[in-house]
C-alpha positions as CSV (number, residue, x, y, z in Angstrom):
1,X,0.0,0.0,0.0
2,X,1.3,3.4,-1.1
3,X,1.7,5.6,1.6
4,X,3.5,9.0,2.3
5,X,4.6,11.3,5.2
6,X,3.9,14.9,5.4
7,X,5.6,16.4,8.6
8,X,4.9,12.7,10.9
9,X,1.4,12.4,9.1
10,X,0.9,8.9,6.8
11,X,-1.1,9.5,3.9
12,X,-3.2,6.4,2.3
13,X,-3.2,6.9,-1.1
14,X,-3.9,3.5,-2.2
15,X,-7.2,1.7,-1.8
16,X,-9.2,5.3,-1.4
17,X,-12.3,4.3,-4.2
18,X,-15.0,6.5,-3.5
19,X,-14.3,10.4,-2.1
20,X,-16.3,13.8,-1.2
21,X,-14.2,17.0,-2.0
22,X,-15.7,19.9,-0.3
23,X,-13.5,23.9,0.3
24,X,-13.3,25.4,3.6
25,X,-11.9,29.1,4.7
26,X,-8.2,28.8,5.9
27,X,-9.0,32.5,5.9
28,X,-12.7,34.3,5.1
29,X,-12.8,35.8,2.1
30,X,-9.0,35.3,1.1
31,X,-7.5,31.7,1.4
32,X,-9.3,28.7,1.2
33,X,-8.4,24.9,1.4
34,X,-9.8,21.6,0.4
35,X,-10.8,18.3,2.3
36,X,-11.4,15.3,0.8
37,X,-13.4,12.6,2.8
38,X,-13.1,8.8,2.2
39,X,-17.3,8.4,1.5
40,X,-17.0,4.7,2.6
41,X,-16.0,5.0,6.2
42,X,-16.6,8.6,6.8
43,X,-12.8,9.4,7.5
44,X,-10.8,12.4,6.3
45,X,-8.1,10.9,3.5
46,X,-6.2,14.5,3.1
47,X,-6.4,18.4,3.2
48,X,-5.1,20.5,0.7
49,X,-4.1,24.2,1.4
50,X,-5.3,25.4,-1.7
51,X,-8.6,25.1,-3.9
52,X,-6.9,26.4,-7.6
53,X,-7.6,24.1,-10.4
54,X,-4.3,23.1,-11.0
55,X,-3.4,22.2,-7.4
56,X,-6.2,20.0,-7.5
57,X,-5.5,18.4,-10.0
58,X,-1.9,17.5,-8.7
59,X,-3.0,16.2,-5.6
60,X,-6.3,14.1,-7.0
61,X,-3.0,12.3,-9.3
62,X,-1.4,11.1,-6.3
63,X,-4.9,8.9,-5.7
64,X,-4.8,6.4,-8.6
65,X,-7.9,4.2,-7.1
66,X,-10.2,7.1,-6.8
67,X,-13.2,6.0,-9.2
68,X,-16.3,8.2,-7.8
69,X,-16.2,12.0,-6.6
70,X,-19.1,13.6,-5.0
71,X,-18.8,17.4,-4.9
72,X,-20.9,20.5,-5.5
73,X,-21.6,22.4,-8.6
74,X,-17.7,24.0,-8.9
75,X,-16.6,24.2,-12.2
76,X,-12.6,24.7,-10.6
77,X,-12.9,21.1,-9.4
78,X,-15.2,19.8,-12.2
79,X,-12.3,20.6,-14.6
80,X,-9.6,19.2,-12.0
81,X,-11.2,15.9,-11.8
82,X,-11.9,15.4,-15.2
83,X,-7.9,16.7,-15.7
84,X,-6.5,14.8,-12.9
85,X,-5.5,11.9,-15.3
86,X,-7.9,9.1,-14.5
87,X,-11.5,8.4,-15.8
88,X,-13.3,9.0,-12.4
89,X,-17.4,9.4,-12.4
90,X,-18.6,12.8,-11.1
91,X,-21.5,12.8,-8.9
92,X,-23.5,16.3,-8.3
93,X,-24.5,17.1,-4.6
94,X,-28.3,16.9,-4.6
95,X,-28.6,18.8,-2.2
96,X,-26.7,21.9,-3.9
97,X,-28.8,20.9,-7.1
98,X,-32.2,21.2,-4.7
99,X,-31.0,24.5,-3.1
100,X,-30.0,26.3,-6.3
101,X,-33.8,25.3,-8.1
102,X,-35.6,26.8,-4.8
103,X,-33.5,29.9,-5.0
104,X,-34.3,30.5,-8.5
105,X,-37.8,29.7,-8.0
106,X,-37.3,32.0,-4.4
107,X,-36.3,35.1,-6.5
108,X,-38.9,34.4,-9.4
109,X,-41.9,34.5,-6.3
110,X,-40.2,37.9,-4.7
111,X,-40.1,39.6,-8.6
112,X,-43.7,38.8,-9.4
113,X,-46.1,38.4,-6.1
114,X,-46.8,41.4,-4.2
115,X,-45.9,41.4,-0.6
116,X,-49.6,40.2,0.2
117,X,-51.9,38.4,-2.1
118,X,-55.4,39.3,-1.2
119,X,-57.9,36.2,-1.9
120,X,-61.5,35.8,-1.5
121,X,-62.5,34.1,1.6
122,X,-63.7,30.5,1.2
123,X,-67.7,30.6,2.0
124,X,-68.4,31.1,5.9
125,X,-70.8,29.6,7.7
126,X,-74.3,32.0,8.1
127,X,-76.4,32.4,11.1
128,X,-79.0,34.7,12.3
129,X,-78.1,37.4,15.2
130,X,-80.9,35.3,17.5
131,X,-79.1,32.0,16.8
132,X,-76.1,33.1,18.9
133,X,-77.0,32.3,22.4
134,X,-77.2,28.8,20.8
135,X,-74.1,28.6,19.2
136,X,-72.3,29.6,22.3
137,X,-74.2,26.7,23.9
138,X,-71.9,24.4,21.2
139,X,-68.4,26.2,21.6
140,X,-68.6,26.1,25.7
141,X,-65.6,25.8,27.5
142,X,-64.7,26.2,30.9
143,X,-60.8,26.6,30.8
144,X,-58.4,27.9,28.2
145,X,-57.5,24.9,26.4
146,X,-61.4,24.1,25.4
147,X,-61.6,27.6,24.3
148,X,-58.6,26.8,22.2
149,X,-60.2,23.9,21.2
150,X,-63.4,25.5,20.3
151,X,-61.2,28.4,18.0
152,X,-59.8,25.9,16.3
153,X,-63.1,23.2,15.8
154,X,-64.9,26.6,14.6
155,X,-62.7,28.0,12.2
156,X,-62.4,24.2,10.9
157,X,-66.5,24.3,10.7
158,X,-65.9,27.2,7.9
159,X,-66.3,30.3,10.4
160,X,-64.6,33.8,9.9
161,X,-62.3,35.2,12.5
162,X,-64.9,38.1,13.0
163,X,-68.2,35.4,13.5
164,X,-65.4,33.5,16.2
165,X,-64.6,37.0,17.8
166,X,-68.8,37.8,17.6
167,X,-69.4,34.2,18.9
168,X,-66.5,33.4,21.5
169,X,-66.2,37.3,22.8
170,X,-62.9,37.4,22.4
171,X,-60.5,39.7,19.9
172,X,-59.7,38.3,16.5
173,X,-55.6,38.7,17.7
174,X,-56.5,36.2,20.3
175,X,-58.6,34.1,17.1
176,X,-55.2,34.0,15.1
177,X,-52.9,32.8,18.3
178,X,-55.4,30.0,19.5
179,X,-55.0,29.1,16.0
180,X,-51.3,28.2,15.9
181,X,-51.5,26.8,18.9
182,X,-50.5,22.9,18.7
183,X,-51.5,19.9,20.9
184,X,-48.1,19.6,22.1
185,X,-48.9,22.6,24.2
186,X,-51.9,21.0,25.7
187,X,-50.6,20.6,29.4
188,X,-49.5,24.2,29.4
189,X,-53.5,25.5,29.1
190,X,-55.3,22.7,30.0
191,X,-55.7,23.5,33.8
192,X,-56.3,27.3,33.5
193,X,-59.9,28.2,34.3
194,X,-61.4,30.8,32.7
195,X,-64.2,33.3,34.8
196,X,-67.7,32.3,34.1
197,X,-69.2,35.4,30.8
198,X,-72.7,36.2,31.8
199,X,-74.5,38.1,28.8
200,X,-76.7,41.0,29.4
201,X,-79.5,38.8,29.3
202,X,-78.3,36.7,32.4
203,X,-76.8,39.6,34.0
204,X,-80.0,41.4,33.8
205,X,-81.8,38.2,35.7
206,X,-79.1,37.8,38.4
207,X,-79.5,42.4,39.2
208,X,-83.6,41.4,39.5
209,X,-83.3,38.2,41.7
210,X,-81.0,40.1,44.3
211,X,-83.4,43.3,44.1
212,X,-86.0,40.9,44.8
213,X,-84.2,39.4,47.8
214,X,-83.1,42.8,48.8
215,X,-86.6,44.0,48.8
216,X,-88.2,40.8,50.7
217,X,-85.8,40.9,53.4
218,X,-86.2,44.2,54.7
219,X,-90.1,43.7,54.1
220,X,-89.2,41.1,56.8
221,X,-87.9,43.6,59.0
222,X,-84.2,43.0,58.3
223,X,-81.4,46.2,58.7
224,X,-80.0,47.2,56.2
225,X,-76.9,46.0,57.8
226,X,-78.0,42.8,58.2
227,X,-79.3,42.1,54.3
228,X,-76.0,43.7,53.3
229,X,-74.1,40.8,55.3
230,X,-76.9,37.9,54.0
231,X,-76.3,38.8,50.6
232,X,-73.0,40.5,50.0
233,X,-73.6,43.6,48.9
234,X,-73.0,47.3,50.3
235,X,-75.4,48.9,52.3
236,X,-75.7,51.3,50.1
237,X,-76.5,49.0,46.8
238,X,-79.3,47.6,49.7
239,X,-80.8,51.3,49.8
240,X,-80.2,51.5,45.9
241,X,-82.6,48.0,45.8
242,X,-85.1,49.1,48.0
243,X,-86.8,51.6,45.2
244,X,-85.2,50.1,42.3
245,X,-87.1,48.7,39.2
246,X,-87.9,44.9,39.8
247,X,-86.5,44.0,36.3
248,X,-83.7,44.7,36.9
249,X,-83.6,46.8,33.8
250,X,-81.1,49.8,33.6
251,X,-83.3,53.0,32.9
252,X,-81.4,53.9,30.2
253,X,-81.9,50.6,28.0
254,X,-82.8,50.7,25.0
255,X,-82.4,54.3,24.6
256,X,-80.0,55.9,21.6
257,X,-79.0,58.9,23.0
258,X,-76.9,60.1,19.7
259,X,-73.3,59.2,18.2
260,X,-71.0,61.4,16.4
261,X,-70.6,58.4,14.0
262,X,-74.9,58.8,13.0
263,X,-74.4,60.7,10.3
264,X,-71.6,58.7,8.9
265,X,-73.1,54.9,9.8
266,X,-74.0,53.7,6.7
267,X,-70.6,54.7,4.9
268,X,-68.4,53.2,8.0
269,X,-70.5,50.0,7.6
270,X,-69.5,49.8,3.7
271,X,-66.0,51.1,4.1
272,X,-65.1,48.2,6.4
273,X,-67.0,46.2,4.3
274,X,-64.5,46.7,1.3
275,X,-61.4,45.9,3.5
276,X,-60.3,49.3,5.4
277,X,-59.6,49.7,8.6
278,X,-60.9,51.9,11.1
279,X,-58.0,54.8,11.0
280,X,-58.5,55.1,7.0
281,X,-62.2,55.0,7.5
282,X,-61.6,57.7,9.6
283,X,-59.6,60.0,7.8
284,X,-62.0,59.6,4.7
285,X,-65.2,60.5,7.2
286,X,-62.9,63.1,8.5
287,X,-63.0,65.5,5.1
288,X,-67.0,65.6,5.6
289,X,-66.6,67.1,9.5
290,X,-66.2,64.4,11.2
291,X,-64.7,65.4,14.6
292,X,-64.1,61.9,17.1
293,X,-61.7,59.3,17.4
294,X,-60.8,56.4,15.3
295,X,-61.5,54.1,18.7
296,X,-65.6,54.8,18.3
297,X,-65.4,53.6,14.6
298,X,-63.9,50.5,15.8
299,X,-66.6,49.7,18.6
300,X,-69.0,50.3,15.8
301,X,-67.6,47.7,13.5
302,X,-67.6,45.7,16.6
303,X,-71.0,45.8,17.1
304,X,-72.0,45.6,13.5
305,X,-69.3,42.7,13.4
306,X,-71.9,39.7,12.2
307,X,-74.8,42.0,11.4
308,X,-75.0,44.8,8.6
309,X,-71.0,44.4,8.0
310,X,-71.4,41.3,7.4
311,X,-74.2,41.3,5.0
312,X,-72.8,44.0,3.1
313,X,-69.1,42.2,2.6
314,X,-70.0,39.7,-0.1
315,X,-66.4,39.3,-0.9
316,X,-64.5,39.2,2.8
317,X,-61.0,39.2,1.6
318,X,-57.7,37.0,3.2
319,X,-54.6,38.7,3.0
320,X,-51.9,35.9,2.3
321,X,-48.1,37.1,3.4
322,X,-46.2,36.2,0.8
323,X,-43.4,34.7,3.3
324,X,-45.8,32.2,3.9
325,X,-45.8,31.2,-0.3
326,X,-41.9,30.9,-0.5
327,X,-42.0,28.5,2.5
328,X,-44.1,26.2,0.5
329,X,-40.8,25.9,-1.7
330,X,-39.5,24.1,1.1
331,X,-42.4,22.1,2.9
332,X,-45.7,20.9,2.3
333,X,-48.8,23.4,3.2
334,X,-50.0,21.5,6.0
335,X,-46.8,22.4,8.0
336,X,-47.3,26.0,7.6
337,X,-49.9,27.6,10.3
338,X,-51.6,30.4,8.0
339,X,-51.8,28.6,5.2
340,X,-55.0,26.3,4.3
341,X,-55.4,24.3,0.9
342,X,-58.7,26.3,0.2
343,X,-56.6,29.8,0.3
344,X,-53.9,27.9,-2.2
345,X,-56.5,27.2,-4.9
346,X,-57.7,31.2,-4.5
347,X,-54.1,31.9,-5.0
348,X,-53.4,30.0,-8.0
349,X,-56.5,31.3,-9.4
350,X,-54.8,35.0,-9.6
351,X,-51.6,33.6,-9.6
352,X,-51.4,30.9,-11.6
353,X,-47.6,30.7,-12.3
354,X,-47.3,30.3,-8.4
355,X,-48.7,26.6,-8.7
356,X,-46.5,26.1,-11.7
357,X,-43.6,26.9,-9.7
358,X,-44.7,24.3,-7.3
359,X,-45.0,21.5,-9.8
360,X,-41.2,22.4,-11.1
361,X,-40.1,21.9,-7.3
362,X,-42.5,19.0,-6.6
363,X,-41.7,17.0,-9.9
364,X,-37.6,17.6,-9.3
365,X,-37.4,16.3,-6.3
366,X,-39.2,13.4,-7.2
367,X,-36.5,13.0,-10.3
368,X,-33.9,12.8,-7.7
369,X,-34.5,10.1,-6.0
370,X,-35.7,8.2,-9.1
371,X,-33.0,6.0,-10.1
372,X,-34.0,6.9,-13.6
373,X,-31.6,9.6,-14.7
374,X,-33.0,9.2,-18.2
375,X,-35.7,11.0,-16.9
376,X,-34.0,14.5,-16.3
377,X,-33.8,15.5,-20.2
378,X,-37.6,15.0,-20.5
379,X,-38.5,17.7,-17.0
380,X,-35.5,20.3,-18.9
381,X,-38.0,20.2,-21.7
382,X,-41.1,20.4,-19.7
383,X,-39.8,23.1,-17.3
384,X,-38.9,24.9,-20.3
385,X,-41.8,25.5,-21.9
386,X,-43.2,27.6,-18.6
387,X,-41.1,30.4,-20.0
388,X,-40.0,31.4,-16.5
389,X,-36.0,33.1,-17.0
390,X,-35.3,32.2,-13.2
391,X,-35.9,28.5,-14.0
392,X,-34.1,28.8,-17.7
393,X,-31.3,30.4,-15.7
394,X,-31.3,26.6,-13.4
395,X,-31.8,24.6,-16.6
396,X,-28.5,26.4,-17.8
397,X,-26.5,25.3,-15.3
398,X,-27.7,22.2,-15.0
399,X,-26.8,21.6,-18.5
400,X,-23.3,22.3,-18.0
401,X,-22.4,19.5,-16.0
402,X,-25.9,17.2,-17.0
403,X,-23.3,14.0,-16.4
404,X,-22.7,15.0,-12.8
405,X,-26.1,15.7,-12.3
406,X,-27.5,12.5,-13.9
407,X,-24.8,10.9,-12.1
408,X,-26.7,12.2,-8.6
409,X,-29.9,10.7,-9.7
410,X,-28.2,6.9,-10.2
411,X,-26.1,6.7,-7.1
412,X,-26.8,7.2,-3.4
413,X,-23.0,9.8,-2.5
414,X,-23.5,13.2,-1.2
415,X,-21.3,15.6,0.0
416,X,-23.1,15.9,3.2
417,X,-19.7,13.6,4.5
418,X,-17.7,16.7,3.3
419,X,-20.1,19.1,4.8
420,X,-20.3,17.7,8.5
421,X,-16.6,17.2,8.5
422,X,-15.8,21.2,7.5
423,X,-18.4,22.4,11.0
424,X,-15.9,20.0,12.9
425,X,-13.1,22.0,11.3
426,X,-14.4,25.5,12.1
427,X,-14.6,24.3,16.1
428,X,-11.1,23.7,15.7
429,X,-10.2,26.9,14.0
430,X,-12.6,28.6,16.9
431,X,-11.0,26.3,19.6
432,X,-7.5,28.2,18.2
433,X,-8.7,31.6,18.5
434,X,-7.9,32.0,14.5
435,X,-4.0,31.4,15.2
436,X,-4.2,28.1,13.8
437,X,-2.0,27.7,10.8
438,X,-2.3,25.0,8.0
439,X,0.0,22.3,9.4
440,X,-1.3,22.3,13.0
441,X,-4.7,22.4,11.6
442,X,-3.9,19.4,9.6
443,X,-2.4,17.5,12.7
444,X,-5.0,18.6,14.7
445,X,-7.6,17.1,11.8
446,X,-6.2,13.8,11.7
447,X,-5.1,13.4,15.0
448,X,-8.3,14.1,16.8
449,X,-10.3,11.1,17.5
450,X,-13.5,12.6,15.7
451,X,-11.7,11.9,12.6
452,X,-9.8,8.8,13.3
């Protein structure tokens, strides 16, 4: 066996058949080295201070058994394998292939969607204003997970945040959170209790049943002192009870005692109907007099929330962050919290390049792991005729090294060998403060049990 000795290190050069070749900074941004990695025991064969073509292809010479390289796209060590003498097979990292499609694809997404792609909701469930003592009676919940729960079960049933915020009394920022919220967190909510809601309805009935008791006690002859201790309430709320209305109806129920916003209702109602938010409502309402706040508009649309809003928003948009459309580049929709399949078809139906995108990614993957490099000629046509320059600009490259790359597809080498071995090497660098020259760093490389 061939063997040679750099400064007390022994080299195998002989019997070395399948490699990963990988650079790594000797010095960011000025000096870089090479490492080559034996791919079938996971062991570093040799470093190289340099990654220049021609040094390359010097040191791949001194390895005559090397048959298979795996490496990334470099054209420098493309041409020194293919010049170092010997007729080795070039295998393309998949993973560099994968990462270079999705960035094309990345900056084709950022050049044509805006930053937020409104959609038309998908069709919401409808109820009447009277039905919503009911529905509360099917989302109960007595502690914060089961309101979680219910969030979640109604915006499954087809409800809008708005009809869960009308419905559940809480604020559609609350809706969006409960949302996310996975049943891995379960344990964290489920023993959190939440204070019993009592509408105006029940809190009417409770006022009248102590004004009653109030009112029969000191008929008995009670103090006031005394039904203030039986009940639990202030003498003074006893006096309060002892001429009140036996309703318990506030006296000024039901009375409309005027708004700045009257004048201006029916406009508010259709503004946030078509989208805008209170403060641009208000500044429109604002150039014919109006004189209050943005926070009254907001209670308004509050109220109105299920009712006339409702009724007049035929076509309740979604806003889709565009963030959210990249990701899908990288995983599948059901992994990504905002996004639902029913919101994807909206988009592809004013975007419908966005789904072609998707199909290039989807079907290329799938080529990868194939076995059936034979395969990759007919997706360059059909990726072609999309007429998308980002994905032209992929196809290009690709076709400059279409052996490497069909070489990927038909065996199972990586460079992620390579990859994993170069983090080891930066701890060492970091471990050295940065005064770690080339020869102690090799030492260090090879004599380090990691790598031995």
């Amino acid at each position: 066996m061939r063997t040679s000795k750099k400064r007390g290190l022994k080299i195998v050069r002989e019997g070395v058949r399948i490699i990963c070749i990988d650079d790594f900074a000797l010095k960011k941004g000025q000096r870089y080295g090479t490492v080559m990695i034996n791919a079938e025991n996971g062991k570093v064969v040799d470093i190289l201070d340099s990654r220049d073509s021609a040094d390359v292809v010097k040191w791949l010479s001194t390895f005559p058994d090397i048959k298979i390289v795996s490496r990334d796209g470099s054209r420098a060590y493309a041409k020194a394998i293919a010049d170092s003498g010997f007729d080795r097979i070039q295998v393309s990292d998949r993973f560099h292939i994968l990462k270079n499609l999705t960035e094309y694809a990345k900056k084709y997404l950022v050049r044509t969607l805006p930053g937020n792609v409104l959609i038309n909701a998908p069709a919401s469930v409808s109820y009447e204003t009277t039905d919503i003592p009911s529905m509360r009676g099917k989302y109960h919940h007595r502690t914060k997970w089961e309101l979680i729960e219910s969030v979640q079960l109604m915006r499954r049933d087809g409800y809008t945040i708005n009809q869960v915020c009308e419905l559940l009394r809480i604020g559609n920022k609350t809706v969006m959170a409960y949302e996310k919220i996975k049943e891995d967190h379960k344990d964290k909510y489920i023993n959190v209790m939440l204070a019993k809601r009592y509408s105006a309805n029940e809190k009417e009935s409770l006022k009248a049943e102590l004004i009653n008791q109030a009112k029969k006690l000191l008929a008995d002859g009670y103090s006031t002192t005394k039904a203030s201790e039986i009940l639990g309430i202030s003498e003074r709320t006893v006096r309060r009870y002892k001429t009140a209305d036996p309703s318990g109806r506030h006296g000024l129920k039901g009375l409309h005692r005027g708004s700045k916003l009257d004048p201006y209702k029916e406009e508010i109602l259709a503004l946030a109907a078509k989208g805008q938010s209170s403060v641009k409502i208000m500044n429109q309402i604002k150039e014919k007099g109006y004189m209050g706040s943005s926070a009254i508009i907001r209670k308004l649309l509050h109220e109105y929330s299920i009712g006339e809003a409702q009724q007049l928003s035929s076509d309740e948009k979604v806003r889709i962050n565009r963030r959210d459309l990249i990701s899908l580049l990288y995983k599948d929709v059901s992994k990504v919290d905002t996004l639902k399949n029913e919101y994807l078809e909206e988009v592809y139906k004013i975007h419908p390049e966005v789904q072609k995108i998707y199909q290039i990614i989807k079907s290329f993957k799938q080529l990868l792991f194939s076995k059936k490099p034979e395969e990759l000629d007919i997706w360059i046509a059909d990726a072609s005729t999309f007429g998308i320059s980002e994905i032209n600009c992929f196809i290009s490259g690709i076709e400059t090294d279409i052996e490497a790359v069909k070489n990927s597809i038909i065996y199972q080498y990586s460079n992620g060998l390579a990859e994993g071995t170069i983090n080891k090497i930066k701890v060492i660098k970091r471990i050295m403060y940065g005064r770690c020259g080339f020869q102690m760093l090799r030492h260090k490389i090879f004599l380090n049990s990691k790598f031995n």
